[in-house]
N, C-alpha and C positions, 0 to 999 in steps of 0.2 A: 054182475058187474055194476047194478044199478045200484042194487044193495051196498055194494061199497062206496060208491060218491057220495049216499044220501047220508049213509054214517062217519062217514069222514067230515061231510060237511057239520054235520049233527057238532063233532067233536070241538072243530074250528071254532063252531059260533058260542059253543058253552064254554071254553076253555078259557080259564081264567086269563087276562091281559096285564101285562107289564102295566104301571102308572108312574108316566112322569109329572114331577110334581121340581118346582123351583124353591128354595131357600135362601132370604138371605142369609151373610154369615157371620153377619155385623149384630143383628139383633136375633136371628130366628124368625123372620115375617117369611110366611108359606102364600106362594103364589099359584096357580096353575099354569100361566104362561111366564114365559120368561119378560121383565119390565129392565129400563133400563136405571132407574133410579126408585129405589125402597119408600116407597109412601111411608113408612111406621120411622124408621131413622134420618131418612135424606139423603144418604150413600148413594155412589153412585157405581155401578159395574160390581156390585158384591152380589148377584144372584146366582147361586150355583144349583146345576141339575142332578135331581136324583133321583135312583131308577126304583118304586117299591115292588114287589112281586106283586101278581093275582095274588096268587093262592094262599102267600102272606098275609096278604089285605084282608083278604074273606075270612081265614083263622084268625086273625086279630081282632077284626071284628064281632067274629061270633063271642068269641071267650071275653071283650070286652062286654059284650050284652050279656052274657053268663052272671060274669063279675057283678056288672051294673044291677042285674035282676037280686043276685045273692046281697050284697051291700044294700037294695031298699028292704030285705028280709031281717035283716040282721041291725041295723043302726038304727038308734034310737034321737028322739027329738028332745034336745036338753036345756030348759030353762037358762036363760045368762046366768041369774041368780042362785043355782042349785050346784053352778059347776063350781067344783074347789077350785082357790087361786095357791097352791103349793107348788115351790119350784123345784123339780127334780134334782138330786145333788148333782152334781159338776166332777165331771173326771179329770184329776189334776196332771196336766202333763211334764211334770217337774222341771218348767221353764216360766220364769214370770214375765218374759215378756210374751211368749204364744199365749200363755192364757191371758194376763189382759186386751189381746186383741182380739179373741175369744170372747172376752166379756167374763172373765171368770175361770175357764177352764174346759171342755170338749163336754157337749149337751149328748146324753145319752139317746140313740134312735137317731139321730143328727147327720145330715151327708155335707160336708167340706169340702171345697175345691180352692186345693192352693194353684195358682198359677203363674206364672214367670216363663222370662226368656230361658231359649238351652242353655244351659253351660251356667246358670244362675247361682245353683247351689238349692234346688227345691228337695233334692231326691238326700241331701247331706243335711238338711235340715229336719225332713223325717227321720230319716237313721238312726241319727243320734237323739233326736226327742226320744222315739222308740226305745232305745235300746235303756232310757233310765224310767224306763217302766218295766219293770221285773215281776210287778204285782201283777198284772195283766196279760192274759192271754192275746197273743198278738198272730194275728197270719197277714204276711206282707206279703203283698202280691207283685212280683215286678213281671214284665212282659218286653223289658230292653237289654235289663243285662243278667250272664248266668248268675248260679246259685256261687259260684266260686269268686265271679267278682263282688258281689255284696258282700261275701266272707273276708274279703281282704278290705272293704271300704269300714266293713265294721270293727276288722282288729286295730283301721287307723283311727277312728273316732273314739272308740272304746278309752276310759280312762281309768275307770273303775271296774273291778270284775266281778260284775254282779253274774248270780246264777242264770243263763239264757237259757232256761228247759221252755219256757214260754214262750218264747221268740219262733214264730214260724216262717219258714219262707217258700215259697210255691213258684215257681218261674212257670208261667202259661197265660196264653194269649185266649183261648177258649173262654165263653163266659158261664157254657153248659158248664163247664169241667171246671170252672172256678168254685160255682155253686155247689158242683158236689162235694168238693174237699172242705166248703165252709160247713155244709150240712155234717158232713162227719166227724170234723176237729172243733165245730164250737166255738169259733174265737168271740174274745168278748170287743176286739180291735180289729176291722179289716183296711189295709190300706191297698190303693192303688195305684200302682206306678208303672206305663202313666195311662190314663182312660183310651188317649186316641191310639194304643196298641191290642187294646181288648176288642174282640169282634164276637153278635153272635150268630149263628144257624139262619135267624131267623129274618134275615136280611141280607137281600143278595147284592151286598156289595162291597170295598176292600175297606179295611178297617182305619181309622181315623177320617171318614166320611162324616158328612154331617147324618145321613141315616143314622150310623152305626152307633156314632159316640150319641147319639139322642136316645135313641133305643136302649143302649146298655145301661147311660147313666138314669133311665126310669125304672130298670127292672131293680138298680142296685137301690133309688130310693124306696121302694116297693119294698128290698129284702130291709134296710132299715128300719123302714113306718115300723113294720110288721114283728122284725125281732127283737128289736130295742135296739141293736148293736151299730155304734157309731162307725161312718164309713168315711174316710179320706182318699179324698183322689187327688192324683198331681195329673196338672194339666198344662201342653204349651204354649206359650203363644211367640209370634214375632215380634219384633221392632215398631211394625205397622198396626199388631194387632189384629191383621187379616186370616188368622189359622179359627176357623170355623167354631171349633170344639168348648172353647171357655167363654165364647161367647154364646152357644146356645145352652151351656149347662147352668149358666146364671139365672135361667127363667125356675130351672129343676131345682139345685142345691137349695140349701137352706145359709148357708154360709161361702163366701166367696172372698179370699183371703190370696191377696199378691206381694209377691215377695218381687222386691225390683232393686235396681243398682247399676249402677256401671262395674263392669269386668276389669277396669283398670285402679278401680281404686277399691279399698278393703273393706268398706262399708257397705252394710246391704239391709234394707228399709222391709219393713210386713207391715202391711197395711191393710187395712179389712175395708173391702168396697160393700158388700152386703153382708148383713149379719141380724137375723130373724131373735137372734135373742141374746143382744148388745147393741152396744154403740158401735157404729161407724167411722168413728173419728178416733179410733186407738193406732198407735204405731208403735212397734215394737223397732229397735234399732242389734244389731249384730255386727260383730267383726270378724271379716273372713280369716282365718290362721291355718298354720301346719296341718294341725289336728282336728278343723273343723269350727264350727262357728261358735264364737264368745259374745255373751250377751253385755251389752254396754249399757249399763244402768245409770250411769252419768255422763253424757254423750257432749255435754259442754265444757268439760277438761279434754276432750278430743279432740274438737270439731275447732275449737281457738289454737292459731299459731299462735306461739309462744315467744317469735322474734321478730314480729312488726313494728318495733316500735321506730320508726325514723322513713317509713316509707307509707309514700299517699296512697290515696285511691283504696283505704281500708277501713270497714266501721261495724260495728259489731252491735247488734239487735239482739233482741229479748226475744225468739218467738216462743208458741206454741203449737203444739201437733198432736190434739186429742185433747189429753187432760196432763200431758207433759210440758214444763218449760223449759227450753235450755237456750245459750246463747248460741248464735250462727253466726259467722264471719262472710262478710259480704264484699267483692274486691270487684273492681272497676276502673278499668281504663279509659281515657278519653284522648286521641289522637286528631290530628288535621288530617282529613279525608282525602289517600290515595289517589282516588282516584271520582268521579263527577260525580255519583250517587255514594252520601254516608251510610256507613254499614252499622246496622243494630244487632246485636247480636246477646243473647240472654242464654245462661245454661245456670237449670236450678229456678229458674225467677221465670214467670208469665212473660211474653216478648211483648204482648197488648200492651201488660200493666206499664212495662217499661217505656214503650212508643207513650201512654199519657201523661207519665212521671215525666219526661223529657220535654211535653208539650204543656203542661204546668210550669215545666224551670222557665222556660222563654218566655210564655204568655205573662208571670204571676213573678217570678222575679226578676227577669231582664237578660237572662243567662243566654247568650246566644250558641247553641250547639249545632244549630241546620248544618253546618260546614265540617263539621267532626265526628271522628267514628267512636261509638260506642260499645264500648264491652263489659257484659256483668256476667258474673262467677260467684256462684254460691260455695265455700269452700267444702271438702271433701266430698264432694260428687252426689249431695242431696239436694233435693225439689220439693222447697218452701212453700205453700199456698196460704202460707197466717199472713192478712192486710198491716198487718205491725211492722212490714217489711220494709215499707216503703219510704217512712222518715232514712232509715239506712242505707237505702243505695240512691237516694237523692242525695245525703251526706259525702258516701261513696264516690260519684258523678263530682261533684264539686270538690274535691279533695284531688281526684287526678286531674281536673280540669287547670286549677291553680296552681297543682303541684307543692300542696300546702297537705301534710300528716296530723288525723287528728291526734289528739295527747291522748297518752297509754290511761286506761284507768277509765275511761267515757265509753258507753253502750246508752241508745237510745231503743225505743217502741212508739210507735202513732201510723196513723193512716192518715193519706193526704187527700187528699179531696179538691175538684176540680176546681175550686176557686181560691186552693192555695192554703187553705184551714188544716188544721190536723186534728181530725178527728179522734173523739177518744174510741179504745181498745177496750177489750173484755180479760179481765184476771187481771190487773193490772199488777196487784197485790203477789199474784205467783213470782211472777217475771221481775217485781221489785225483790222479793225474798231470793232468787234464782241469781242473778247480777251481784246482790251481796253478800252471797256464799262465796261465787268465785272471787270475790275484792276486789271489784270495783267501787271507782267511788265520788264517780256523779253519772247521773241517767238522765237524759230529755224523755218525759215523759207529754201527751196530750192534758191542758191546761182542766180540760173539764172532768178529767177523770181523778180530778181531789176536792170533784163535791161527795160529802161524806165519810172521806176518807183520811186517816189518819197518820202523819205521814212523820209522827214524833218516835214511833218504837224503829225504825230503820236507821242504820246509823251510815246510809248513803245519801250521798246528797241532790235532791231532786228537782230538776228544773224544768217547772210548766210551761210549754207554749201555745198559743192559738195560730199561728201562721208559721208556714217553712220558712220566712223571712225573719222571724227571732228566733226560731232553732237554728238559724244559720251565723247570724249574729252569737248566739254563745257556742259554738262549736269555734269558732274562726274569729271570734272577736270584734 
């Protein structure tokens, strides 16, 4: 009987122990106690608990020190100057706006995480890129919906009938059992749709956890590094941005690619937040249809109503978003305030920018608005951050103020600045060629951005200001 206390207890005290450990899910900062505000972000209440095994811990462990010991055996120490600077070719995904936001086209070895709200259109925008790469061995992993509804989502995307022998599809939440089928079929493409339904063995907990989606999406850059084959993941997020998963895979991925819009209107924006090998500042634009998404290569015959002309509060800017320019229609109400506190209200447009564009009008031109509600609207349901914006909805603002319609044919660009100056812009040269594509045919431009610049081969007519008080004087006379 003794015998068995002392081995029981034996077992007790070796027996590997649960480890709670705290995450936020805003950044990924690992805590061991629970904090009420993230020292690495500044959030506050985003720390969530998760549970890792012993015996987990101690395997992972060890095979990490395995790893780590095998890796100082095998890598070698390589001069800056010895390593070739040649760039891998680029896998064209026969869409030109995903590969310019790409940088070119899908980096071989590469993990991507596209991510959006539900109902976005992430899982129709793989599909259909997928499905016009016929050259490519593909295994699409989904873990949401069956094999039968992809078959139907693909016969409505489908336009063309290319041979699909390469097109693979795999419905499984397993990541053991993902691995094996990749091991045995070879794809030269894996996608995943979507990470937080993949769960594996080796984590005891339910799947789209921040364990879980951390864990998976390391092993999957791991099967990457290692086999060259490019890995897409779709990932969700909410409204808030509080869904754990795309925001701790952003530290892992190499690329980080969101696709956003509003669900009421047809347009739907890609935008690349991180990208290890591009630029950041690419947007690719789409229009939601029947059959799936149409790339909109000139999004400034869209984005302009076409029957403005005799109504205020409407003025049309020049901006840019990357290395694109196109014009945006910027619309704004100004009313006598309801009720004791004026309402600001901005969709598409910074609400800051707008509260100091509003405190520039009163301070710097005399406009008194404290008693009136304001509303700006950026037309077709996009969010502007080019500073060109601003000569525009301070036009805007004073046009429903007066109740005075600028004349059809005027689009301006400039930044304002707190003391009422209009700053010059960057490309100016695009956004004047951009303006007199679509025929227009005078622009307020920033007076300083025509030192050295030529402004005789443009056949629109251009008017420099240094203050919002003479762009306002030639808009309104």
């Amino acid at each position: 009987m003794c015998l068995c206390v002392k081995f029981y207890s034996y077992l007790c005290i070796n027996m590997a122990k649960d480890k709670i450990a705290y995450v936020c899910s805003n950044c990924g900062q690992e805590s061991p106690k629970w904090i009420g505000k993230c020292p690495a972000c500044g959030q506050w209440n985003t720390f969530k608990e998760i549970r890792i095994a012993g015996d987990t811990k101690q395997k992972t462990a060890t095979t990490a020190a395995a790893s780590a010991g095998h890796a100082l055996r095998n890598n070698k120490v390589f001069k800056l100057r010895d390593i070739s600077n040649h760039d891998d070719p680029r896998i064209d995904m026969h869409d030109e706006e995903l590969n310019r936001v790409l940088g070119g086209g899908l980096v071989p070895g590469s993990i991507v995480l596209l991510g959006g709200e539900p109902g976005i259109g992430k899982s129709t925008l793989t599909l259909q890129t997928m499905l016009r790469m016929p050259e490519k061995k593909i295994l699409y992993i989904s873990g949401e919906e069956s094999a039968h509804q992809l078959k139907m989502r693909a016969n409505r995307l489908s336009t063309v009938n290319y041979p699909l022998d390469n097109f693979l599809i795999l419905c499984e939440n397993s990541l053991e059992s993902i691995f094996d089928h990749i091991k045995e079929e070879q794809p030269e493409l894996v996608v995943i749709d979507s990470i937080q339904t993949i769960m594996t063995e080796d984590v005891e907990s339910s799947a789209g956890s921040i364990a879980q989606v951390r864990e998976c999406a390391s092993s999957l850059l791991r099967f990457a590094k290692t086999s060259g084959v490019p890995v897409i993941l779709i990932g969700h997020i909410t409204k808030e941005g509080t869904l754990a998963g795309p925001k701790i895979l952003e530290h892992i991925v190499d690329t980080v690619i969101q696709f956003e819009g509003d669900q009421h209107y047809m347009y739907r924006i890609l935008r690349s937040i991180k990208n290890r090998f591009g630029s950041t500042s690419e947007l690719g634009i789409y229009e939601m249809q029947q059959n799936g998404l149409r790339q909109v290569s000139n999004p400034s015959e869209l984005l302009l109503t076409q029957d403005h002309n005799g109504l205020s509060g409407i003025a049309i800017s020049s901006a840019i978003e990357g290395v694109r320019p196109f014009l945006v229609e910027t619309q704004a109400l100004v009313s006598s305030a309801a009720y004791g506190t004026p309402q600001r209200s901005a969709t598409g447009f910074d609400q800051r920018r707008l509260n100091m564009l509003l405190a520039v009008l009163e301070k710097r031109v005399g406009f008194k608005l404290m008693q009136k509600d304001v509303f700006i609207n950026i037309a077709g349901g996009l969010r502007v951050t080019d500073l060109a914006m601003d000569l525009s909805v301070i036009a805007a603002v004073l046009s429903s103020n007066v109740d005075t319609p600028i004349e059809s044919g005027w689009c301006m660009a400039g930044e304002v600045g707190l003391s009422g100056e209009v700053r010059p812009i960057n490309r100016i040269e695009q956004r004047i060629a951009e303006a007199e594509k679509l025929g227009f045919t005078d622009m307020i431009i920033p007076k300083y951005n025509l030192q050295g610049f030529d402004s005789k081969k443009y056949h629109i007519t251009l008017h420099p200001v240094r203050k919002v008080e003479e762009a306002l004087r030639v808009i309104f006379g």
